[in-house]
N, C-alpha and C positions, 0 to 999 in steps of 0.2 A: 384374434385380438392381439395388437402389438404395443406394449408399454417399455421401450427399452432407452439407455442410457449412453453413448458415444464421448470416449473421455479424449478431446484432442488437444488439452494442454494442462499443462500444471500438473502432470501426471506424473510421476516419479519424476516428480521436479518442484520448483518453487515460483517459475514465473510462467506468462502464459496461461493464463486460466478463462479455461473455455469447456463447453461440455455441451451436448448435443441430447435434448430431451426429446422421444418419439412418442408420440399418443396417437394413434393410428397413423393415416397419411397428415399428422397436423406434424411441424418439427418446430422447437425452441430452443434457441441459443440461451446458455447461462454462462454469461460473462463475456469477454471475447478482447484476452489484455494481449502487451508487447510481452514476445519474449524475450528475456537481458540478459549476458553474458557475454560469450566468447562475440565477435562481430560478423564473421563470415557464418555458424553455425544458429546465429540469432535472426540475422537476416533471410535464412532459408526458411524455417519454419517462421517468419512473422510474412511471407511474402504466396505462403500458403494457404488457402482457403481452406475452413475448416468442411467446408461444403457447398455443392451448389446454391447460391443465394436465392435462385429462385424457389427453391426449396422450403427456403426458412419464411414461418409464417411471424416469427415476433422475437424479440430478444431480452430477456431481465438481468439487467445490471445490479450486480449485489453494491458496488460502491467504487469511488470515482480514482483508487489509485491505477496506476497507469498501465502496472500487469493484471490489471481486469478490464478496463476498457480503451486501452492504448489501440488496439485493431478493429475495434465499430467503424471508425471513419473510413476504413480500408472497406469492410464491409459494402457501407456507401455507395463507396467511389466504383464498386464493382454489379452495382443494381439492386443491393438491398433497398426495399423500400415499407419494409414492415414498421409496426413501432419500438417502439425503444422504452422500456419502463423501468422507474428507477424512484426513489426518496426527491423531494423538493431539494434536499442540502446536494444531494448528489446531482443532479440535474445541474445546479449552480455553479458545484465543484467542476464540473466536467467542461462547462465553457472554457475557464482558464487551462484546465490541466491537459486538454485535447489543443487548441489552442497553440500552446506549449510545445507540443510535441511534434505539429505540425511544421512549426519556425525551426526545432533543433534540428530534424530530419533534412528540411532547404537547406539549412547553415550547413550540416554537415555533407552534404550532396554540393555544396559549391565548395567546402574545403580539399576535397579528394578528387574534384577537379583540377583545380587548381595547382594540387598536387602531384597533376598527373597520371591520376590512377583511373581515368575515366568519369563520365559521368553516371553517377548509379542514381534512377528515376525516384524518389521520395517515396515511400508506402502511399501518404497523402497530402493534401496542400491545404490550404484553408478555407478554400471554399466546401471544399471535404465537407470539414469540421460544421459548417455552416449549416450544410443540408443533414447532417448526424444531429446537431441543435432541434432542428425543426420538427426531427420523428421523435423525439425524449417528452414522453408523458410521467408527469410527477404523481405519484400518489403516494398519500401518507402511511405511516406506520398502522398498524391496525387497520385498514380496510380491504376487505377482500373484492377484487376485483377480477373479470374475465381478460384472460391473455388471447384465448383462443377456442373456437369453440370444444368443449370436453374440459379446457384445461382452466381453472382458476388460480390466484397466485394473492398471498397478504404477505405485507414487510413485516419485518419486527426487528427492532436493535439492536444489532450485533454488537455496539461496544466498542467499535473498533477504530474507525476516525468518524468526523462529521457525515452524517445520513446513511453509513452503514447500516448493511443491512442483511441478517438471514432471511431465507424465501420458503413461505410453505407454498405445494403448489398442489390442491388437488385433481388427480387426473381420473376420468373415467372415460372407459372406454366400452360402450354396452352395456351390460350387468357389472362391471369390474370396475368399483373406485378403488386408487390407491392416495397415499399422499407421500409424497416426496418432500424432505427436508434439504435446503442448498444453504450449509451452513454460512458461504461466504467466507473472511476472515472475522474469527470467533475474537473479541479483544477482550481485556482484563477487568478485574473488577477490583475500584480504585483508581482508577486512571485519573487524573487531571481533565477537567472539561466536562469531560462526554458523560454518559450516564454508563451505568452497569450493562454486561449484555443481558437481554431478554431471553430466556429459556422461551425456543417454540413448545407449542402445544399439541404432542404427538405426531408420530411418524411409522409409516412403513420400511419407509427406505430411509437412510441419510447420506450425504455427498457432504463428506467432511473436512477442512484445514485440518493440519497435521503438523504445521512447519516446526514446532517447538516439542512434540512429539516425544523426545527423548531429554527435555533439560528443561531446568527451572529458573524463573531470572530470580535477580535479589528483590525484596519487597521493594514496593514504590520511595517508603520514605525514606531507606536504605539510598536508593538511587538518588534522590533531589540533596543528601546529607552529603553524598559522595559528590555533586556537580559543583555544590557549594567547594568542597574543599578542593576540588580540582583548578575552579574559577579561582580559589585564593593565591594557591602553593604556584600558578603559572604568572599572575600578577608578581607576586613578590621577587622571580629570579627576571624579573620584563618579559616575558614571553608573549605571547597569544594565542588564545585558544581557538582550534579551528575545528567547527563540527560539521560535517555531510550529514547535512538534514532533508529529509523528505518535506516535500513545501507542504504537502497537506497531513495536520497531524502532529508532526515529532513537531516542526517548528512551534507550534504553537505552544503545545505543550511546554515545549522548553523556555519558550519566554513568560506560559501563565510563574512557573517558579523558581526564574530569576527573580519575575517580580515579586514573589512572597519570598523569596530569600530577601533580596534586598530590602523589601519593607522591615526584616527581623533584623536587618542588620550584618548578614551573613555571608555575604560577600563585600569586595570592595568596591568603590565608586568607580568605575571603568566603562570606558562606551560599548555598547552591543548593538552590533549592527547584524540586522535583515538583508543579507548582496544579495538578494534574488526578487526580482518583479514581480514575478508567478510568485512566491510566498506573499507579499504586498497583497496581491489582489485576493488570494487566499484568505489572508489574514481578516480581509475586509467579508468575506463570505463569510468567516465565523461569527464576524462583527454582527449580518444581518440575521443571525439564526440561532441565537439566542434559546429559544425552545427545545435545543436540541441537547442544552447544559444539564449538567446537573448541579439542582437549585439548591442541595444539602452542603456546598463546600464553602467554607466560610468566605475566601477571598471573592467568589464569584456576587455571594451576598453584600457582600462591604465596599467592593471596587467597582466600578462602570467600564472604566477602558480598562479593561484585564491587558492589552498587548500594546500599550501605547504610554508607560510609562518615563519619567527622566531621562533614564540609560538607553533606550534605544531611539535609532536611527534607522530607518529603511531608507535603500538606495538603490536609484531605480535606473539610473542613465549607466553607461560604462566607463566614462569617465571618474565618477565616482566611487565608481570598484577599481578600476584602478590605482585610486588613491589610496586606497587602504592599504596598499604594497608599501607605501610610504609613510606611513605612521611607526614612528620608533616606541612607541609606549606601548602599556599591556593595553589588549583589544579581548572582546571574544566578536567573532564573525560566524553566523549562521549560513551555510549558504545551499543550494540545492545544488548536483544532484545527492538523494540519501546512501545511493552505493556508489558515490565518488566518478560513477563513469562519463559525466559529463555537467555542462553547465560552468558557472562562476565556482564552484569548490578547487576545478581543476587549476586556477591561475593563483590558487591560495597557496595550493599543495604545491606548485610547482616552484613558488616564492618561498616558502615556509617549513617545507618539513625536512630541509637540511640543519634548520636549526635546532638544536639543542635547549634551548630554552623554552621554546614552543611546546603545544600539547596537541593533535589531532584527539578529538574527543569521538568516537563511535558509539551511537546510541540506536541501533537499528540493526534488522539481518540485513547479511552482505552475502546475495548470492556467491556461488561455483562461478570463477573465471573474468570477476569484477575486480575494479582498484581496490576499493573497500574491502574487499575477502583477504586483497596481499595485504595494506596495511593492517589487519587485525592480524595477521600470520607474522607480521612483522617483517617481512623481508631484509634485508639486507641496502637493497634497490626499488625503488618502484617506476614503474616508466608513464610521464606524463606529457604527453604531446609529443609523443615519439623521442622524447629527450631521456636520460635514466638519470634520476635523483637519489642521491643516499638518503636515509630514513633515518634521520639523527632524533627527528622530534621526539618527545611523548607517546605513545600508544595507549589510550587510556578506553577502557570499552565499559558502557553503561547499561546492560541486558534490560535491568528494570525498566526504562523510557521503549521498552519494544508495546507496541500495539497490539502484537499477537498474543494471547492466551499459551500460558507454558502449558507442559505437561501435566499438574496437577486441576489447574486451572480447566485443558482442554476434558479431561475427566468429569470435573463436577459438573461443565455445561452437559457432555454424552449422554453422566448418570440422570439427571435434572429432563433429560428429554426423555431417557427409557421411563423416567417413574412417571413421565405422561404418555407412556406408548407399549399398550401392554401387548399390542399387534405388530412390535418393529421388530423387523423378520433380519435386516444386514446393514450394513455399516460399511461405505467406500473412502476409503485415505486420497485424500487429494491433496496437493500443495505441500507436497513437502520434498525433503532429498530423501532418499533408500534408507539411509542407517534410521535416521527420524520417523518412518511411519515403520520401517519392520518391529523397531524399540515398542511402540504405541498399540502397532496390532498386536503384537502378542502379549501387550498388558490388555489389552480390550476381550482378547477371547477366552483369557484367563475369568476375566470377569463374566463369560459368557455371551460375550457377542458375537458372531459371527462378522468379519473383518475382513477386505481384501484391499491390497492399494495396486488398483490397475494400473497397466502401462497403455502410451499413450495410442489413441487409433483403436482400443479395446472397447467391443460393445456388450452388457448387461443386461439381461431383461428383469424386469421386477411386476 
C-alpha cells in the first residue's frame, strides 16, 4: 500500500507551490506555480519538472495566483494531458493571469536579446495557455468529485482571493482510507469582498501555508484608516502614491475602500488609476462572480459597481501609462507587478521613487531577492531596469491588505480543523521562509500537534 506526499515547491520557501500526491500507481499534482526571486536561481527551478508528465494522472489547482499555477502551461507544453480542476472564479481567473505571464515571459525573452544576452526559449507561449484552458474543469465549492480512481477531492473557501480554495481529498487505497487536507493559501477573516475562510471538515493529514507563521498584521480597519491617511498626507505635499499591487485580489480590494473611504468623505478628490490590463480584465472577472462575495458588508449591499466609481480610471494602451509620468498633481496609481519585479509598477518606480514627496505604498508579502523585499528594507538604492535610483520616496507598508492568514489567524483555522479531526495524526508547513514555519511549528507542537516543514524533493508517507 503506498499513500505518500512529494513536496517539490514552496517548501522552505514562499513561492513555487507544487506537491506530488501518491495513492498507489495513481499520482496528483497540487498546485504547480512560478517560482520568483533571484532570476537566474528562479528560472532553474521553474524550467524543472516536478515529474515525468506522463506520470501524473490529474492536477488540483487551490487558486489562480501565479506561484500556484504560473507552471501548468509548462506542464502542457511538455505532454501533460490529464485534467486540471479548480473553482469556476479560478478557471476565469487563470485565463487572464496565465495569459499574462505567457506575454511577460516573450517580452522579456526578446528584451535580453536584444540586449545581447542571448535568446533564452520562454517556459511557454500562448498557445500553451490555450491548451491548459481546455483541460481546466470548474467545480463548485462543496461537491465532492472523483480526480482519479481511489482519489476524490471537494473545494471549500479558503478566504483568500476570488475562488480560492482549500482541498479535501480522500484517498483509499485497499482497505486504507485516509483524507488529506491541501490547505492552499488560508486568507483572513474580515477581508473586503470575499467571504470568511471555511474551516474543512476533518483530516488525517494536513499540507499547510505558513507564510505569516511568525507575525500578526494590524486589523483590517486599522489598515483602510491608515490608507485613508496615507492617500491624504501624500496629496497635500503633491505627491503620488504608488502601490505594487497584485492584479487579483489586493487591487480590488484596495479600490472596494478607496471607494468607501471616499463615499465618507475620507480622502481627497484625486484620480486613481488601474495601469494594468490584467487588473482591467481581473476586475471584470470579479464583476461576473458576484456569488463569491460576501452579502453581510454593507457597501457591497448599497453599491452595484463596487470598482467603477468617479475617481478611477483604468488604462489599458501604453501610451496612456505613460502619461501618467506626466501628471504634476497628486495621483494614486495602482499597478502590477505586487512584488515590484516587473510590469507597469517598474516605469512608476523608476520615475517616482527619487521623489521625496512621493509615497510607494506596500500592501502585500514581498519575497527573498524581489524589488518589493529591498524597497520595504528601504535601501539606500534600488535598481530598475539595470539603472540604480536613490529611494527618496515614502516607504509606507500596509500588513493589514495581505490575503494571507497571520499567525493568530493561521492557529484558529489549525484549531477549527483539529476540533473536526479527532484522527489527524500530522501537520506539514508549506509556503513559507525557515524563521516563519520553525516560529509556527514549535507554537503547533506546543499545542500538541505533531509538525514538520519539509524541504524540497522530500517524500512522506501518510
Amino acid at each position: 500500500m503506498t499513500m505518500d506526499i512529494t513536496f517539490t515547491g514552496a517548501a522552505r520557501e514562499v513561492t513555487g507551490s507544487c506537491h506530488l500526491l501518491r495513492v498507489g500507481d495513481r499520482r496528483i499534482a497540487l498546485d504547480c506555480g512560478l517560482f520568483q526571486g533571484h532570476r537566474t536561481e528562479a528560472s532553474q527551478k521553474n524550467r524543472t519538472l516536478p515529474l515525468p508528465v506522463e506520470q501524473l494522472s490529474a492536477l488540483v489547482l487551490s487558486h489562480a495566483h501565479i506561484d500556484h499555477a504560473g507552471r501548468i502551461p509548462f506542464l502542457v507544453r511538455n505532454g501533460f494531458e490529464g485534467p486540471i480542476y479548480c473553482t469556476p472564479a479560478t478557471r476565469d481567473l487563470s485565463a487572464y493571469m496565465l495569459m499574462d505571464s505567457a506575454f511577460i515571459q516573450e517580452k522579456d525573452a526578446e528584451h535580453l536579446a536584444r540586449r545581447g544576452k542571448g535568446y533564452v526559449e520562454p517556459l511557454y507561449g500562448s498557445q500553451d495557455v490555450a491548451r491548459t484552458l481546455e483541460r481546466m474543469i470548474a467545480m463548485p465549492y462543496g461537491r465532492r468529485f472523483e480526480v482519479t480512481p481511489g482519489v476524490t477531492a471537494t473545494f471549500v473557501d479558503a478566504g483568500h482571493i476570488l475562488g480560492s480554495a482549500s482541498v479535501l481529498l480522500d484517498c483509499r487505497e485497499g482497505p486504507v482510507e485516509r483524507r488529506l487536507v491541501f490547505s492552499g493559501d488560508i486568507g483572513r477573516w474580515a477581508l473586503p469582498i470575499i467571504r470568511d475562510p471555511q474551516i474543512p471538515d476533518g483530516a488525517d493529514v494536513v499540507v499547510m501555508e505558513s507564510t505569516y507563521g511568525n507575525r500578526e498584521h494590524a486589523e483590517v480597519e486599522d489598515a483602510r484608516s491608515r490608507l485613508a491617511s496615507i492617500v491624504t498626507s501624500t496629496a497635500a505635499r503633491g505627491g503620488r502614491v504608488m502601490i505594487p499591487a497584485f492584479a487579483v485580489g489586493r487591487t480590488q480590494e484596495l479600490l472596494y475602500d478607496l471607494h468607501g473611504l471616499f463615499r465618507e468623505g475620507r480622502i481627497p478628490r484625486i484620480p486613481i488609476f488601474v495601469d494594468s490590463p490584467l487588473a482591467s480584465d481581473v476586475t471584470a472577472v470579479f464583476e461576473m462572480h458576484p456569488d463569491c462575495f460576501d452579502d453581510g458588508e454593507d457597501l457591497i449591499k448599497r453599491v452595484d459597481d463596487l470598482f467603477r466609481f468617479e475617481l478611477v480610471r483604468y488604462t489599458r494602451k501604453v501610451d496612456e501609462s505613460k502619461a501618467l509620468n506626466g501628471i504634476r498633481t497628486p495621483i494614486v496609481v495602482i499597478a502590477a507587478s505586487g512584488m515590484a519585479e516587473s510590469g507597469r509598477i517598474l516605469h512608476h518606480l523608476m520615475h517616482g521613487a527619487s521623489d521625496p514627496r512621493n509615497t510607494i505604498l506596500i500592501v502585500g508579502f514581498q519575497a527573498e531577492h524581489t524589488l518589493g523585499r529591498r524597497i520595504v528594507e528601504k535601501r539606500p538604492q534600488i535598481r530598475v531596469f539595470g539603472e540604480e535610483i536613490p529611494l527618496r520616496a515614502e516607504v509606507e507598508i500596509l500588513n493589514g491588505y495581505s490575503a494571507h492568514a497571520d499567525r493568530t489567524e493561521l492557529l484558529r483555522w489549525i484549531e477549527g480543523v483539529r476540533g473536526k479531526s479527532p484522527s489527524l495524526r500530522q501537520v506539514y508547513l508549506v509556503h513559507g521562509e525557515p524563521e516563519a514555519q520553525d516560529t509556527f511549528a514549535r507554537e503547533l507542537m506546543i499545542r500538541g500537534l505533531a509538525t514538520t516543514a519539509p524541504v524540497r524533493g522530500q517524500t512522506v508517507s501518510f
